[in-house]
Structures are given as C-alpha cells and as structure tokens.
N, C-alpha and C positions, 0 to 999 in steps of 0.2 A: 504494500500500500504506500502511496508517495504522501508526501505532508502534505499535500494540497487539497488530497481524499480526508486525510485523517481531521484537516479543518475545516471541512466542511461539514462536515460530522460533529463538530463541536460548534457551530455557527451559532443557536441559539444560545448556551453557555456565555458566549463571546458577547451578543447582542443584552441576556442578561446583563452585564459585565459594565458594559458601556452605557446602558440608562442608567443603572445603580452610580454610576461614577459621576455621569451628566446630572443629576441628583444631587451629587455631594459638589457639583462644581469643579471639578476633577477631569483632564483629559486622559482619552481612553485611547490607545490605538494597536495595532497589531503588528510587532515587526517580528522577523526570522532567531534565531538562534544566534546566541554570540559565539562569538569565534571559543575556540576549546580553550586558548590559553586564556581569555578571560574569565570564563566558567572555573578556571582548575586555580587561578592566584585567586579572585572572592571565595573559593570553597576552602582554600588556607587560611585567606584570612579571617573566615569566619570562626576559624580554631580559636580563636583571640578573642574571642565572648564570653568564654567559659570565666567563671568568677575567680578563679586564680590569677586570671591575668590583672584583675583589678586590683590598684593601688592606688588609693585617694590621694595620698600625696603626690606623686606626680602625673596623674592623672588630671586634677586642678591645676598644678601647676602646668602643664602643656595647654589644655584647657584656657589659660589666662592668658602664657605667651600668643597663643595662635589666634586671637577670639575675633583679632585683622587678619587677612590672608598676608601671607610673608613664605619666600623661601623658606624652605627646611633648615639652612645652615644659618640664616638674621634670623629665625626664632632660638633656633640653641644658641646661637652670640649672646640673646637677650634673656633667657634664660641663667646662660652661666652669667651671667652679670650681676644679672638679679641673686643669685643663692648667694654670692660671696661677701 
C-alpha cells in the first residue's frame, strides 16, 4: 500500500483534526515524513526528559542566560560571568 492509499484512509481523522484545531485557532496542515536523521536526533533528544536530567540550578540558570536568543558561546560568556 503506498502513503497516498494509507491517507486517504485516514482522511476523515485528518478533517476531524483540522476543524478541532480551526476551533482552537490553530493551523492545521499535512506535510510528509521528516527526513530519518531528524526523527533519530528529536528521538535522542527526547532521552533528556527523563527527570534525572533535571537540575534547577542550572537549569534556571541557562533559562535566564538564554531568555534573549544569543549564540550558544555569548550565553556561556554570560553565564560564566555571571557565577564568578
């Protein structure tokens, strides 16, 4: 069966999907599969959820550095600034 058969099979779902969202003001739309290396680095980095990894200390603190968008290395500049 090609993805073309198997969505259209699922059409109604989808149309549920899309009033429920136009409802909430929300847009809806339908795109392809992401490439595998995107799917396989969000499925790593989902590992990073798990409540171990959580550290309020620098957690807030990153949190504060970043709360502008900034490069990665001018928020650790600002960061170790700040701790010392």
């Amino acid at each position: 069966m090609s993805d073309v058969a198997a969505l259209r099979g699922e059409a109604a779902k989808f149309g549920a999907t899309a009033q429920a969202c136009a409802r909430a003001g929300w847009e809806y739309r339908l795109v392809g599969a992401a490439e595998k290396i995107v799917t396989v680095n969000v499925w790593w980095l989902a590992g990073y959820r798990h409540r171990r990894h959580h550290q309020p200390g620098p957690t807030d603190a990153l949190r504060q550095v970043f709360a502008r968008p900034a490069p990665s290395m001018a928020g650790r500049r600002r960061r170790v600034t700040r701790s010392r």
